[in-house]
C-alpha positions as CSV (number, residue, x, y, z in Angstrom):
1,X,7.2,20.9,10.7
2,X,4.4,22.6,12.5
3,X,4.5,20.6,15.7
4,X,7.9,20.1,17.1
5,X,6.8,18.0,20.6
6,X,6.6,14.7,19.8
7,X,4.6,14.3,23.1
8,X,2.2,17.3,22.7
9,X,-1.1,16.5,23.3
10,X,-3.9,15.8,20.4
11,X,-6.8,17.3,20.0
12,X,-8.6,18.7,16.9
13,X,-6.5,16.7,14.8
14,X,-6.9,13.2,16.6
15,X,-10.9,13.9,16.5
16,X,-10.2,14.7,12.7
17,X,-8.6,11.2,12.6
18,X,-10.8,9.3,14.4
19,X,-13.3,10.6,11.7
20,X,-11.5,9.7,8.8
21,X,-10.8,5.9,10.3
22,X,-14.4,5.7,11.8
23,X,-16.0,6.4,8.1
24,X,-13.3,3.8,6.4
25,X,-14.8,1.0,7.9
26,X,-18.3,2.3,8.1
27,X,-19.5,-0.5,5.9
28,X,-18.0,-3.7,7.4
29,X,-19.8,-5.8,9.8
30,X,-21.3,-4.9,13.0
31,X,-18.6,-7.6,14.7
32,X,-15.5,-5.9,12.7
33,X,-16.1,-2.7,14.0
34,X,-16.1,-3.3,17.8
35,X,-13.0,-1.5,18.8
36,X,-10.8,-3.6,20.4
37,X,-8.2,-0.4,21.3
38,X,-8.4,3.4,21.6
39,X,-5.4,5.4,20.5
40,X,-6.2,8.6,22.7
41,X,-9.8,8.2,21.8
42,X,-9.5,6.8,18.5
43,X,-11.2,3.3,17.9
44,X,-9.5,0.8,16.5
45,X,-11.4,-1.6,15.2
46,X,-11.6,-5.8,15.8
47,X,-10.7,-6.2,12.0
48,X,-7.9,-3.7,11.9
49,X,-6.7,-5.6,15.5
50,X,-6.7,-9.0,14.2
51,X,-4.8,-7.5,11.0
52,X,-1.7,-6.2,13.2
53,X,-2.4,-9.3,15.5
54,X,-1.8,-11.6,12.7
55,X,1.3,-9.4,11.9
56,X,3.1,-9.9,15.4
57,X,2.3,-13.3,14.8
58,X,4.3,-13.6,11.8
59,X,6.7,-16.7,12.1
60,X,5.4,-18.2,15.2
61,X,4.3,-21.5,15.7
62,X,1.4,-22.4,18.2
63,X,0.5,-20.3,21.3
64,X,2.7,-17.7,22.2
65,X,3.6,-18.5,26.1
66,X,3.9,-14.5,26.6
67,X,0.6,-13.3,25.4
68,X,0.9,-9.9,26.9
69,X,3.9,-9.6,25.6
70,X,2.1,-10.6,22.4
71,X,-0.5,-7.9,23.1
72,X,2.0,-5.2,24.0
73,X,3.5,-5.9,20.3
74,X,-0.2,-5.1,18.8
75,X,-0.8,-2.3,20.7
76,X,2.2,-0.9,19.4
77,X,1.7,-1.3,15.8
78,X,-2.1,0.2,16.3
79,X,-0.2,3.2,17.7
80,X,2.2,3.5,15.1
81,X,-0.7,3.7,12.4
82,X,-2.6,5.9,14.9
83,X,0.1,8.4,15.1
84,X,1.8,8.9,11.6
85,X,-1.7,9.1,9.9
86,X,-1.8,12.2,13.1
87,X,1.3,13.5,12.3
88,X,0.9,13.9,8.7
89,X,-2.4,15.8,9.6
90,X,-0.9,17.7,11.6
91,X,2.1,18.6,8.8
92,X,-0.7,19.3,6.3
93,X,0.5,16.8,3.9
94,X,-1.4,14.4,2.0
95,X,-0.6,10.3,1.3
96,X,1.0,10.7,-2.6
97,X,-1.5,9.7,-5.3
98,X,1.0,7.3,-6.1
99,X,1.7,5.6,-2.9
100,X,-2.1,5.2,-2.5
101,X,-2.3,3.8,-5.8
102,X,0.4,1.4,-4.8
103,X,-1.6,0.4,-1.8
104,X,-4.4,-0.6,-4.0
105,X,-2.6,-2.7,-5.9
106,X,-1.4,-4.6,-3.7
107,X,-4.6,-5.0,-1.7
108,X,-6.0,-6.6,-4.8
109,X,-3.0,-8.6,-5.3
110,X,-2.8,-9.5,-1.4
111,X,-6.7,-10.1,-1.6
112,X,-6.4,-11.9,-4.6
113,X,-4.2,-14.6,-2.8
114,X,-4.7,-14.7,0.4
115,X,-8.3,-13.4,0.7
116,X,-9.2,-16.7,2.3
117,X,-7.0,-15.9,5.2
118,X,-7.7,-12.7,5.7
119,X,-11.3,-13.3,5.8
120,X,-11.0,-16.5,8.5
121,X,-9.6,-14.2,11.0
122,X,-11.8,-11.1,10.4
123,X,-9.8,-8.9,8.1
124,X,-12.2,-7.0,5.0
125,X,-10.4,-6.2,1.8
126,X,-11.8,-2.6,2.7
127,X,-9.8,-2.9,6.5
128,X,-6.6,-4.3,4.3
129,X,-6.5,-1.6,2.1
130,X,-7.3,1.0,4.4
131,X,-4.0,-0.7,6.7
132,X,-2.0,-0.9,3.6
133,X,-2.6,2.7,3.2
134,X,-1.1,3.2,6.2
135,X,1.8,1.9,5.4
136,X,2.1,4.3,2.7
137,X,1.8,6.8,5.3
138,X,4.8,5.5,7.1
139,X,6.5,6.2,3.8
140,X,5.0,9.8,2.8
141,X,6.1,10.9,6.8
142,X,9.3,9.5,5.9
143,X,9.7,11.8,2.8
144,X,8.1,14.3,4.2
145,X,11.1,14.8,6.9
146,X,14.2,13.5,4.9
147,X,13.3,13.9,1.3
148,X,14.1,17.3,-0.6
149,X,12.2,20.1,1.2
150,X,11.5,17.8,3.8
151,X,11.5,19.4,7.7
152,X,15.1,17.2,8.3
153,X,16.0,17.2,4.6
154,X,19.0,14.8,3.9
155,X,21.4,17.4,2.0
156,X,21.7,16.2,-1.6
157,X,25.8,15.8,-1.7
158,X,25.5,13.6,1.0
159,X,23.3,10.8,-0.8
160,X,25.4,11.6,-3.8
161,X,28.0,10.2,-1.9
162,X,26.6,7.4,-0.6
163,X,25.7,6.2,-3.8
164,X,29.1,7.1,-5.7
165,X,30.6,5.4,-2.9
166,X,28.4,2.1,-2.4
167,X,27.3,1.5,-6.2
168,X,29.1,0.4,-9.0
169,X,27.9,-0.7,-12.4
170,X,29.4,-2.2,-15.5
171,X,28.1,-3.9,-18.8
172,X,29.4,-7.8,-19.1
173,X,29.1,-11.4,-18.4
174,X,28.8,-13.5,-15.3
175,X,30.3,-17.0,-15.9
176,X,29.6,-19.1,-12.6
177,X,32.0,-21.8,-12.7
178,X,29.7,-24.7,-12.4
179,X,28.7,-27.5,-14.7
180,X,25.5,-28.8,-15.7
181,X,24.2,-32.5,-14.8
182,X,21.7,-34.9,-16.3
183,X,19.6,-34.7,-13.6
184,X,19.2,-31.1,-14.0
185,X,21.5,-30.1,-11.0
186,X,25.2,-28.7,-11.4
187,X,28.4,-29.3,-9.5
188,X,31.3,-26.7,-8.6
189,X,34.0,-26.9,-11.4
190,X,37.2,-28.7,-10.7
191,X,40.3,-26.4,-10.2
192,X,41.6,-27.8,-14.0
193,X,38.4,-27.2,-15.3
194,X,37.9,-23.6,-14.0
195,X,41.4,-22.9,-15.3
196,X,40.6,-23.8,-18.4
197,X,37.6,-21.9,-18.5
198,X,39.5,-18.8,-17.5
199,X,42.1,-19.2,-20.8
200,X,39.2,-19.5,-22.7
201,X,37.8,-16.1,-21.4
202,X,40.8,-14.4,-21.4
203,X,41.7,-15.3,-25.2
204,X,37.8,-13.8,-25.9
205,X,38.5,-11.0,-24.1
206,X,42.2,-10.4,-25.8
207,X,40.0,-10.5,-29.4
208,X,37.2,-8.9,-28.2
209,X,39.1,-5.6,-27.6
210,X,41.7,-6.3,-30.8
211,X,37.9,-5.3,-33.0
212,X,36.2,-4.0,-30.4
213,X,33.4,-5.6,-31.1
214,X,31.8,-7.7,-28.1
215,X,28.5,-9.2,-30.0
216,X,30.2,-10.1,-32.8
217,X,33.2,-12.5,-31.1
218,X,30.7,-13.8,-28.8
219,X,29.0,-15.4,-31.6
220,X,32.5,-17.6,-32.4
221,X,31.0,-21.2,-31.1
222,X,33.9,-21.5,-28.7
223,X,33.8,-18.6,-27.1
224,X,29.9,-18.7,-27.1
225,X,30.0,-22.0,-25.3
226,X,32.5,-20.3,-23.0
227,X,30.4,-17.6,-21.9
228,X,27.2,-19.7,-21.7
229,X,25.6,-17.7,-24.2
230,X,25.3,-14.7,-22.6
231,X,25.6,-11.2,-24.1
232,X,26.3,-8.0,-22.0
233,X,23.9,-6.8,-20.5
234,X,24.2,-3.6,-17.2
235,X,24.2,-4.8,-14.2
236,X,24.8,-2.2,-10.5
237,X,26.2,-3.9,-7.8
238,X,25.9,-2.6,-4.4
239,X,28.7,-2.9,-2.1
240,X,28.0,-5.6,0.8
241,X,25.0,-6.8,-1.2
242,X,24.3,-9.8,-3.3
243,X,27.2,-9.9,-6.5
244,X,25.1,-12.4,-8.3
245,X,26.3,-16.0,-7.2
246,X,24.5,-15.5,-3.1
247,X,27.6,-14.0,-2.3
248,X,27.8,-11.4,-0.5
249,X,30.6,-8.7,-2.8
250,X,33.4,-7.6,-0.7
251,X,34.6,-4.5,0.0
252,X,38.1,-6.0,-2.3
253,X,36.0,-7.2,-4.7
254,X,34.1,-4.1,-5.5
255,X,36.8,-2.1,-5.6
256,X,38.3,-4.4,-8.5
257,X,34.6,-3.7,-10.3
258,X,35.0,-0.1,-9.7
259,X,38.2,-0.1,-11.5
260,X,36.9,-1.8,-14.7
261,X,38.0,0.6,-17.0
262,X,34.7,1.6,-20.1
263,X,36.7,2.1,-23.3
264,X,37.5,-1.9,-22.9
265,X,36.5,-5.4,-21.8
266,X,38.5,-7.1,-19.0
267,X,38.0,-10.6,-17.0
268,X,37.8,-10.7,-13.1
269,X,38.2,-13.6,-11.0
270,X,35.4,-13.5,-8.2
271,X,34.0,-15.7,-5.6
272,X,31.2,-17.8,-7.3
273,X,32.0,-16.2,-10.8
274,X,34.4,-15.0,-13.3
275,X,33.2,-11.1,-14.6
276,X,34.0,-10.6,-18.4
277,X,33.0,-7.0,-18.6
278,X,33.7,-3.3,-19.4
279,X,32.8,0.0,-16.3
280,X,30.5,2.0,-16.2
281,X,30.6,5.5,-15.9
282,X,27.4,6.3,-14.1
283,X,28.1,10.0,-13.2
284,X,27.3,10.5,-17.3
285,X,23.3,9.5,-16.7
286,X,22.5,10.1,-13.1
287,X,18.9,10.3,-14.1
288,X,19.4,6.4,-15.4
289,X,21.8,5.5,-12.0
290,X,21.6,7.9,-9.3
291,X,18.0,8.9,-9.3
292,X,16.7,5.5,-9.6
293,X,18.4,4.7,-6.5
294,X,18.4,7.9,-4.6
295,X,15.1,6.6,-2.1
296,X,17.2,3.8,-1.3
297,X,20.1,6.0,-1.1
298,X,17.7,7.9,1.2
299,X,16.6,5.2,3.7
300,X,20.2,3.9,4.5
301,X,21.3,7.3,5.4
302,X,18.0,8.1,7.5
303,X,16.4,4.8,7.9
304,X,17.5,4.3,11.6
305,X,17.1,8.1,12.5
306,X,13.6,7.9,11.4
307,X,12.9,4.5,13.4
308,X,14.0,6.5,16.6
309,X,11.8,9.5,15.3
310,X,8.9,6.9,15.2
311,X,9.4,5.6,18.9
312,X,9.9,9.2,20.2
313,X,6.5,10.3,18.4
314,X,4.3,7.1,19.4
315,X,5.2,7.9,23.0
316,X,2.9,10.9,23.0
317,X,0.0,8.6,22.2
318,X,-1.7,6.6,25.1
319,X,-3.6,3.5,24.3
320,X,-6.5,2.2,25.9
321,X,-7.2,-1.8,25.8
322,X,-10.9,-2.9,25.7
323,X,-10.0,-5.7,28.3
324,X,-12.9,-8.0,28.5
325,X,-13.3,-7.8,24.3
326,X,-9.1,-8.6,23.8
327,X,-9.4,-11.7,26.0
328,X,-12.4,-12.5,24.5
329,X,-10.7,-12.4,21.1
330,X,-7.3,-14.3,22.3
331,X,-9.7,-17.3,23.3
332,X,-11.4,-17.4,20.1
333,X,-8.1,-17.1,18.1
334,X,-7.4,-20.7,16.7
335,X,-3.8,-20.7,17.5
């Protein structure tokens, strides 16, 4: 990383940004391009404002009763996308082709369905792409430190673990022990009916393994009732997280996935569920387990680290409020 000062001050490469954000919203309206900020000299326009205004706004209801509170919040998320679009400059690294082609999308999605919105309270589909954009940049600056080659590079073994340790797959059947009503709804099974469910499952899973042949017995009508039709499919659980039924799996409870043996089907009792299912040995295709989750992998090991990097980086960027045009704004916003 060239610059190693957070709070060093910018120059050349702030008037460079202040270019490239002046000539994004060249063509929108006279009115969108008052600046309502400037992030050590570079304009931030009414549209992009109202954009990160409608953001802090996010789950409110009414009239904030702290409205500079409410304005300290938006300068601070103009500063953020000041300052890693700076800092990415200043690293000589470019947004990915693919992250910006991920930020079109879904400005044409976002546009798509809430256009109306964004166009009642100022926002272009050119100001929500170009802020979209930006949040690609969050991400690319994020690589760019943690990822492989990155200045604070994560080392490999230790996302290895994290994975190994936190993910588990195997290839089965989730039988929720509910039943279905007339009207469309379900109730919880009674404790007589669950059990018999479970003999059922187990006398499936007991012939199951005697041919070795899943498909084939799950195709008998009573164990295909049993099983609710369902044939085996993979499924990678993550330890803490969701297990399939809104319950949250256990530390217990994943272990007892983890030691679901491959070469045969077994039958778990969980919370919400019984499992009728064989492991998973993900270390044989990493490119299939591992490296599709190796970003997330990635962000829980350097997520928080990389918030605090944030904060100590957007503290070497002052921000100037254009006063008179900000109020003006708050009294036109229809709250």
């Amino acid at each position: 990383m060239r610059r190693t000062n957070w709070t060093k001050k910018i120059t050349i490469l702030l008037a460079t940004v202040c270019v490239a954000l002046v000539a994004a919203s060249a063509f929108t309206p006279a009115l969108a391009q008052a600046w309502l900020l400037q992030v050590e000299g570079v304009p931030v326009s009414r549209a992009t404002y109202c954009y990160f205004l409608s953001e802090a706004l996010r789950g409110t209801q009414g009239k904030p009763k702290d409205l500079l509170a409410l304005r300290r919040d938006v300068m601070a998320r103009c500063v953020e996308y000041v300052a890693i679009n700076s800092e990415l400059r200043a690293m000589g690294v470019p947004v990915d082709q693919e992250l910006k082609a991920q930020a079109a999308d879904r400005t044409a999605f976002y546009w798509q369905v809430y256009g109306g919105y964004y166009s009642s309270i100022g926002v272009d589909k050119q100001t929500l792409n170009a802020i979209l954009t930006g949040q690609a940049a969050r991400e690319q600056l994020f690589r760019a430190l943690y990822d492989a080659q990155g200045t604070r590079a994560a080392p490999e073994e230790a996302l290895e673990a994290y994975f190994y340790g936190n993910y588990v797959a195997y290839n089965g059947v989730r039988v929720f022990r509910t039943v279905p009503l007339d009207d469309e709804t379900e109730r919880e099974m009674t404790q007589e009916e669950a059990a018999a469910l479970y003999r059922v499952l187990a006398e499936f899973v007991e012939a199951a393994n005697e041919v070795q042949d899943f498909f084939g017995v799950a195709q008998e009508e009573r164990f295909a009732e049993a099983l609710s039709y369902g044939m085996p499919s993979i499924t990678v659980v993550q330890k803490g997280h969701a297990a399939g039924a809104g319950e949250d799996m256990s530390a217990d409870d994943f272990e007892k996935v983890r030691g679901l043996a491959p070469e045969k089907i077994s039958l778990l009792d969980l919370p919400g569920f019984y499992l009728v299912a064989m492991g998973v040995n993900m270390w044989d295709s990493p490119e299939e387990y591992y490296e599709g989750y190796r970003a997330e992998c990635l962000l829980a090991l350097k997520g928080e680290e990389y918030a605090g990097t944030l904060r100590e980086l957007c503290k070497g960027f002052r921000a100037d409020e254009n006063v008179g045009a900000v109020e003006k704004l708050y009294k036109e916003w229809e709250w």
